[in-house]
C-alpha positions in Angstrom: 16.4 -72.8 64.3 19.4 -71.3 62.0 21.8 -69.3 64.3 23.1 -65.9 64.1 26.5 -66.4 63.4 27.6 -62.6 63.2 30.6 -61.4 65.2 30.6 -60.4 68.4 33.4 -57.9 69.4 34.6 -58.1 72.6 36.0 -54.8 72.6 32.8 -52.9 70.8 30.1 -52.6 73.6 26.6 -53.8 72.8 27.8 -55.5 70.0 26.1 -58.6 70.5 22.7 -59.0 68.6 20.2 -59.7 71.0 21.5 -56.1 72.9 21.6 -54.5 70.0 17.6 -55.6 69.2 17.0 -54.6 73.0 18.4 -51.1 72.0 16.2 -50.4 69.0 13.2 -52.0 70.8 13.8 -49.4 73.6 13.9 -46.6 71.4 11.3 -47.8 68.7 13.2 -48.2 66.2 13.0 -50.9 63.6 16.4 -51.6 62.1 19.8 -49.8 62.7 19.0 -48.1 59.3 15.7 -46.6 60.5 17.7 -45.1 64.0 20.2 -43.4 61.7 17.8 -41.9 59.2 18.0 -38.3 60.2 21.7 -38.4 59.3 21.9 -36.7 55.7 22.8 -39.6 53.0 25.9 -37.4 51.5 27.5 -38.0 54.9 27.1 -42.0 55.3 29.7 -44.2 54.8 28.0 -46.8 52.2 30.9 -49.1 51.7 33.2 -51.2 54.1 36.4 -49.3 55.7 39.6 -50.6 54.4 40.4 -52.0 57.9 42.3 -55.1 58.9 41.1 -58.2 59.8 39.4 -58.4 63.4 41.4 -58.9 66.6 39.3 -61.2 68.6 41.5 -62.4 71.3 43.0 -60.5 74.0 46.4 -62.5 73.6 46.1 -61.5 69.4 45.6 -57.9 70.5 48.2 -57.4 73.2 50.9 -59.3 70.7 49.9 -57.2 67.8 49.9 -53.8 69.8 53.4 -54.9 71.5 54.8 -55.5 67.9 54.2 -52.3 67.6 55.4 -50.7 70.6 58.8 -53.0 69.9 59.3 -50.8 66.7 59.8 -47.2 68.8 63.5 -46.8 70.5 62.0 -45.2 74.2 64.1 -42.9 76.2 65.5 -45.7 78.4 67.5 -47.8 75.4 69.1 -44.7 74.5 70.7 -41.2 75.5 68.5 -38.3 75.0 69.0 -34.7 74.7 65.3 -33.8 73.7 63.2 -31.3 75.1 61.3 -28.7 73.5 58.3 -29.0 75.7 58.1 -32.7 76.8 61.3 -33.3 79.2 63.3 -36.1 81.1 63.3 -35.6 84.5 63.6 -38.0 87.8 60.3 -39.2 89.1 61.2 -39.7 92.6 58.9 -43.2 93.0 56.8 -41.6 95.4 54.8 -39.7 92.9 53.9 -42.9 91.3 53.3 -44.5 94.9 50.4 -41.7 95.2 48.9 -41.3 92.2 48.5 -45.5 91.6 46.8 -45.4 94.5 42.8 -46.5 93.5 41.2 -43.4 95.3 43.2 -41.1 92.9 44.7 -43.5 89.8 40.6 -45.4 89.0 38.7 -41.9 89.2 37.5 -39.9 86.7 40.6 -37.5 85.4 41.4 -38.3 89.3 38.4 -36.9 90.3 36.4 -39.4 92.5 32.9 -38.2 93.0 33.2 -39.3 96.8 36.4 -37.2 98.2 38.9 -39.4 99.3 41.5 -36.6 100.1 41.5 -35.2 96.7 39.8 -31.8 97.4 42.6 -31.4 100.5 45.5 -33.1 97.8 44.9 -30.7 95.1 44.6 -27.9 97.5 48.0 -28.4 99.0 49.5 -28.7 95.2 47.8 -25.4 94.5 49.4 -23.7 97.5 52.7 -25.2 96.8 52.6 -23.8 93.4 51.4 -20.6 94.3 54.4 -20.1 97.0 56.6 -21.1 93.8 55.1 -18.6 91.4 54.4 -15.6 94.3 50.8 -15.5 93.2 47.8 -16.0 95.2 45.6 -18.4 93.0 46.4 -21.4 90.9 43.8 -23.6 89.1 43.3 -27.2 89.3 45.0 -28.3 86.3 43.7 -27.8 82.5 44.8 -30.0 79.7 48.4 -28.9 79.3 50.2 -25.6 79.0 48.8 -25.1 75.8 45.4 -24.6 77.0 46.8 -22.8 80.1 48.5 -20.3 77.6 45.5 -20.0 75.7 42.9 -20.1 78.3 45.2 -17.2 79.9 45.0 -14.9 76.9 41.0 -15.3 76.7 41.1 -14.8 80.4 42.8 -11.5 79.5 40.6 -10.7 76.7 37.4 -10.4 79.0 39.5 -8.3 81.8 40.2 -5.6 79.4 37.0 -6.3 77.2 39.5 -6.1 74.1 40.6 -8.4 71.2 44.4 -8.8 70.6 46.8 -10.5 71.7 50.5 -9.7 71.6 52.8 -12.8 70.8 56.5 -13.3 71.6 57.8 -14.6 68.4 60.2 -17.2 69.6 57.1 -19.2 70.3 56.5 -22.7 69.7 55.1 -23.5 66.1 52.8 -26.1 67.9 51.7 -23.7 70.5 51.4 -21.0 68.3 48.6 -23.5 66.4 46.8 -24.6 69.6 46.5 -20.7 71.0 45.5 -19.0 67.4 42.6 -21.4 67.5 41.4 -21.7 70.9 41.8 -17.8 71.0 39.8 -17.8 67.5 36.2 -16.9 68.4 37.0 -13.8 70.4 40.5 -12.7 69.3 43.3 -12.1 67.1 46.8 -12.8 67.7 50.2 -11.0 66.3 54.0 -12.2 66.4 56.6 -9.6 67.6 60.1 -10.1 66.3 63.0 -10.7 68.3 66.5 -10.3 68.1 68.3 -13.1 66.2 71.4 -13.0 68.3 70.0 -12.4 71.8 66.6 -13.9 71.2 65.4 -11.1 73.5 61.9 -9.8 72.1 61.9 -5.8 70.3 61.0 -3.7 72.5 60.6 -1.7 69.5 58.6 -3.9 67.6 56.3 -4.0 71.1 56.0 -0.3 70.8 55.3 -0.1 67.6 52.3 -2.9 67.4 50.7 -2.2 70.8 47.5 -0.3 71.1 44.4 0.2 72.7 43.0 -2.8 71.2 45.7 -5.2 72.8 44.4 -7.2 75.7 47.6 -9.4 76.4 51.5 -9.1 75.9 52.9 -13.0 76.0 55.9 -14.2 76.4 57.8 -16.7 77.7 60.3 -17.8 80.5 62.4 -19.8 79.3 61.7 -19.9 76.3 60.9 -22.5 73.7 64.5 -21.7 72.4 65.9 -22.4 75.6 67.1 -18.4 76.6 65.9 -16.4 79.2 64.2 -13.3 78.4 66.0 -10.3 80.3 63.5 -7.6 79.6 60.7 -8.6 81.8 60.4 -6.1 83.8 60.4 -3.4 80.8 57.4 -5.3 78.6 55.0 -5.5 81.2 55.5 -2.0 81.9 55.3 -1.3 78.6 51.9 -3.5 78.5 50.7 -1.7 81.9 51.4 2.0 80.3 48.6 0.7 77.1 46.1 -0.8 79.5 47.0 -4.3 78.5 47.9 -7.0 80.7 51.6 -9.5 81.1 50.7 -12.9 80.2 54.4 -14.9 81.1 54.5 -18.6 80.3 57.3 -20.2 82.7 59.0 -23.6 83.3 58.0 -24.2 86.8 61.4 -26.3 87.7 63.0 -23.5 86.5 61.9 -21.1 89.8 64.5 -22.5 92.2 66.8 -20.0 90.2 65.1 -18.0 88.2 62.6 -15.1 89.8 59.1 -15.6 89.3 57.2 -13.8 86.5 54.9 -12.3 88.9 58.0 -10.3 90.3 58.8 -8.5 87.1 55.3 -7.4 87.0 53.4 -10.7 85.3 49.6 -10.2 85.8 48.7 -13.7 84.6 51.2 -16.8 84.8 50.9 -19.9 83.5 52.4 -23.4 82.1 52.6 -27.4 82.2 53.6 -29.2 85.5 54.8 -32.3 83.2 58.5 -31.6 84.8 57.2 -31.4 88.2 57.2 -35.7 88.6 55.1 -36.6 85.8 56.9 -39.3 83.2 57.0 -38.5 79.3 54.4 -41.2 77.8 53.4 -40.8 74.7 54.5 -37.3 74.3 53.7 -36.8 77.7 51.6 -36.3 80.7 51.0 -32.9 80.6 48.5 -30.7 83.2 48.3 -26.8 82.9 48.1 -24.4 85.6 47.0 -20.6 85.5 48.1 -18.3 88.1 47.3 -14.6 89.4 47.2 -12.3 92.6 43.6 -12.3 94.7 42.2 -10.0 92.8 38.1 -10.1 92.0 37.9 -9.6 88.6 40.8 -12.0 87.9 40.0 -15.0 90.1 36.0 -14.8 88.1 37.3 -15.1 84.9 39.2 -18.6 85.5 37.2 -21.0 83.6 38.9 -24.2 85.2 37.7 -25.0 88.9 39.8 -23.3 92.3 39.8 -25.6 95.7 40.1 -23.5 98.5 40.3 -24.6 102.8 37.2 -23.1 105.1 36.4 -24.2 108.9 33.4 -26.1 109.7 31.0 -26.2 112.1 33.4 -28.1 114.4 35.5 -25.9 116.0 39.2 -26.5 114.7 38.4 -28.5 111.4 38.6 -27.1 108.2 37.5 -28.7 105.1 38.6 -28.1 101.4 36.3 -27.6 98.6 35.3 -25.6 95.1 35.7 -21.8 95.3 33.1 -19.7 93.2 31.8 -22.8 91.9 28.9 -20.7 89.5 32.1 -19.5 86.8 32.6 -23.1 85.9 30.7 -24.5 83.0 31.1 -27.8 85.3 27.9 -25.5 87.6 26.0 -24.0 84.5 26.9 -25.0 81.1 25.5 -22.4 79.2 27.0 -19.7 81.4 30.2 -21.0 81.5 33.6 -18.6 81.0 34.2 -21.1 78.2 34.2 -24.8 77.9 36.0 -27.1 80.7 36.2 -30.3 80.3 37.8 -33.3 81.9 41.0 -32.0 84.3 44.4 -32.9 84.8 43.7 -33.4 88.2 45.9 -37.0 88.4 49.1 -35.2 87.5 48.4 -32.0 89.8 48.0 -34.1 92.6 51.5 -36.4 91.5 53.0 -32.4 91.1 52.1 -31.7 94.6 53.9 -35.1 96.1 56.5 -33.7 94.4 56.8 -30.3 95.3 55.9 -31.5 99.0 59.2 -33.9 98.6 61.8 -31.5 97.3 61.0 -28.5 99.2 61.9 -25.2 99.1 65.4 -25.9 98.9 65.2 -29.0 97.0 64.1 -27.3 93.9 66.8 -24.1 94.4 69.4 -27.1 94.2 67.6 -29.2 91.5 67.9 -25.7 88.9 71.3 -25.1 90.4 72.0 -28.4 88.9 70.6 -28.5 85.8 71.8 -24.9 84.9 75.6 -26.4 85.8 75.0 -29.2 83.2 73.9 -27.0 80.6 76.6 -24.7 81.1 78.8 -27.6 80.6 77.1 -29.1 77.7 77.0 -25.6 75.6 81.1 -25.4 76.4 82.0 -29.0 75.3 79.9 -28.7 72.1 81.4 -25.3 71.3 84.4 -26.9 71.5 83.7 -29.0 68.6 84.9 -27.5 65.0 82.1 -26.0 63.2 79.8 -25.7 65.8 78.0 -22.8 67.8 76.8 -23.5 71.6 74.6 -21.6 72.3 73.8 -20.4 68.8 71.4 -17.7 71.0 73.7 -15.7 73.4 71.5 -14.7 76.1 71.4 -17.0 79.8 69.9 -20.4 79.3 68.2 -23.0 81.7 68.0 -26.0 80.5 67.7 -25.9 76.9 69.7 -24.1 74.2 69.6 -23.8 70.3 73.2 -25.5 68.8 74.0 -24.4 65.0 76.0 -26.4 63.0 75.9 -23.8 59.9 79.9 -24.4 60.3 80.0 -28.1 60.2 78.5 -28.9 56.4 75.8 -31.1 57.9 72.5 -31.0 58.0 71.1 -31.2 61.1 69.1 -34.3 59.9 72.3 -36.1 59.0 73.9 -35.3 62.2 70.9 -36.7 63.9 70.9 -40.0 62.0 74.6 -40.4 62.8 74.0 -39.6 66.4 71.3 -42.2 66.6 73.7 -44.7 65.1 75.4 -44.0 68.7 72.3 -44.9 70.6 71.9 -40.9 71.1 69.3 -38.8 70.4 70.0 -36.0 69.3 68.8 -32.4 69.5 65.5 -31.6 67.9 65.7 -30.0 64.4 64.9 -26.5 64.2 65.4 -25.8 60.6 61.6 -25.9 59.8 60.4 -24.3 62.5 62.9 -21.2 62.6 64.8 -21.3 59.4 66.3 -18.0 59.8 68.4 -20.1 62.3 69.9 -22.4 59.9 71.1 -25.6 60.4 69.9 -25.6 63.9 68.8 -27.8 66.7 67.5 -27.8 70.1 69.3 -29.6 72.9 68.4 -30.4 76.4 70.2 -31.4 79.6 68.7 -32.1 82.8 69.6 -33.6 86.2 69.6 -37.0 84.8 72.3 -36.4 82.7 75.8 -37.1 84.1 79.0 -35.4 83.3 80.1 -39.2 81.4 76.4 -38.9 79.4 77.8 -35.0 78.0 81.0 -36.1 77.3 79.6 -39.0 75.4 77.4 -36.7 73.2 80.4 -34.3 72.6 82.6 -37.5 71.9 79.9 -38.5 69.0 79.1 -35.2 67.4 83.3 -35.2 67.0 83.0 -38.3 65.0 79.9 -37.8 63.0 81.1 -34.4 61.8 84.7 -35.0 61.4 85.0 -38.4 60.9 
């Protein structure tokens, strides 16, 4: 009897032959050719994928995949000052304690179908967040803060049964991608200019564009360039006064210092909790949340799931479970507010730990402390000859836009040089905004010590002067 020598991947499922001649026995199919025929011929792949050989080991694979891995610089064998949406904060080791834990780290999205405290875990995050954002009900986490942004403006769209969508222009070219798509099938979005000097949005140019078709003025605070927007207060009146809601996008870290959104008259808030405990990997771990008062018609147009606490028939317990369940596409697919997949819920429950850890007045001193590094930074770089810090005078958190028009450089060859010092350096912001020139994005955090600033300052001297 000849034997079938073909290979058996180990990390393929059902690659072996005999399951694969189980498969198309169980669904009456003679060959893998005859269970494929209803896909069209123009859209098969007839000849072999220029692929590499096989990894059939588990000792080949890890060594080839650490090779790999060996190639990137990560954030620990080198100073960083990056930001722009993916940032290096303390994890306190606690929020890795909790979410490692199998009930919460092996589930689906950290979902278990059999509630191990998750319901109760994710409820006291949402509360947490809604005492830090002075709104009444978060969602369990969404993908990131891009799909919270998004998710927000659609949300807004069916409120006011219009169609546009009123953009800050400062806003992330990335972000800008992920909303004008997701927002695609149901509405059309428009940049507002800004002020090049303050970054502060027109109030002009809001006047001017706004109209009875607008469902949603968004901006956000801080913003991708690092500034804070002073005018809160005045664009969502002006949004109120045209029927349209305040969509604010805010760093959630930033709220020890900074007054909510909802206080200058934000009717939908949202973001990414990746500051609140959750490590950078891979560009990060990101989870969105969405946030508005108790208000009916707001609280059933979330698309994401909402835990909220109820007693039970024993006097004194309470128990913690889905609110209005029937919205979610997770109840009815087909009647879903939109599509809602797999949740964040890992990183809103490592968010909560660490909310829950810092406390109220942990996180007033935590941006107390990161706005006094900043501050620091932006004067030791301005000192430098040839360069502007900020480049955007307005207040700043934890980020701000440096120019080095005066310097000569590029930005890209002041990068390379900084690298050369084991730093990296701000991210380049000559694509995204040329009207900024040479121009990158720096930012400093509580991990950064006074010795780590100087350090930068010390190299940027020498690569630009010599």
């Amino acid at each position: 009897m000849k034997r079938d020598r073909r290979t058996v991947y180990p990390y393929i499922p059902n690659s072996a032959p005999s399951v694969r001649a189980e498969m198309l026995d169980e669904v009456g199919a003679e060959s893998t050719e005859e269970f494929f025929e209803d896909i069209p011929e123009e859209l098969r792949l007839r000849a072999k994928m220029d692929l590499p050989p096989a990894l059939l080991s588990e000792y080949a694979l890890k060594r080839h995949v650490e090779g790999m891995l060996a190639r990137n610089t990560p954030i620990g064998k080198a100073l960083s000052f990056l930001g722009a949406g993916c940032y290096e904060h303390h994890v306190p080791a606690i929020c890795d304690e909790v979410n490692q834990r199998g009930e919460f780290l092996t589930a689906y999205a950290g979902e278990p179908y059999d509630d191990h405290g998750r319901f109760q875990a994710l409820f006291e995050y949402c509360s947490m967040m809604g005492e830090l954002l002075n709104m009444d009900v978060v969602n369990v986490p969404t993908y990131d803060g891009f799909q919270a942004a998004a998710t927000s403006l659609r949300m807004a769209s069916r409120i006011t049964g219009r169609r546009e969508a009123l953009l800050c222009g400062t806003i992330g070219p990335d972000k800008l991608s992920k909303i004008a798509d997701y927002v695609k099938p149901t509405m059309e979005t428009k940049l507002l200019s800004y002020d090049k000097g303050t970054g502060q949005l027109d109030l002009d140019a809001l006047q001017a564009a706004i109209s009875s078709e607008t469902a949603a003025v968004y901006f956000e605070n801080p913003s991708y360039l690092g500034f804070v927007e002073t005018e809160g207060e005045q664009i969502a009146q002006i949004a109120h006064d045209h029927g349209a809601l305040c969509v604010v996008a805010v760093e959630p870290i930033s709220l020890g210092v900074m007054v909510p959104p909802a206080d200058h008259g934000a009717d939908i808030v949202c973001g990414d909790i990746q500051s609140l405990g959750v490590h950078m990997q891979y560009g990060g771990g990101h989870g969105g949340f969405i946030a508005t008062h108790d208000k009916e018609r707001y609280v059933m147009e979330y698309p994401s799931r909402l835990f909220g606490i109820a007693p039970t028939r024993v006097p004194g317990e309470y128990g913690f479970g889905d609110v209005a369940y029937e919205r979610t596409s997770f109840a009815v697919r087909e009647e879903g507010k939109e599509w809602v997949g797999t949740a964040a819920a890992l990183w809103g429950i490592t968010a909560g730990v660490y909310l829950a850890l810092l406390g109220p007045q942990g996180i007033v001193e935590l941006g107390e402390g990161i706005m006094t590094r900043a501050r620091y930074a932006m004067a030791k770089l301005s000192e430098i000859e040839g360069v502007e810090a900020p480049a955007i005078h307005a207040p700043h958190f934890q980020e701000f836009v440096v120019s080095f028009d005066g310097t000569g450089k590029t930005v890209a060859e002041i990068n390379r040089g900084l690298l050369a010092h084991g730093i990296f350096g701000g991210k380049d912001l000559t694509a995204e905004f040329p009207e900024l020139g040479q121009s990158a994005l720096y930012c400093v955090t509580e991990v950064h010590t006074q010795a780590d600033i100087d350090r930068l300052a010390g190299a940027l001297r020498e690569v630009i002067h010599g």
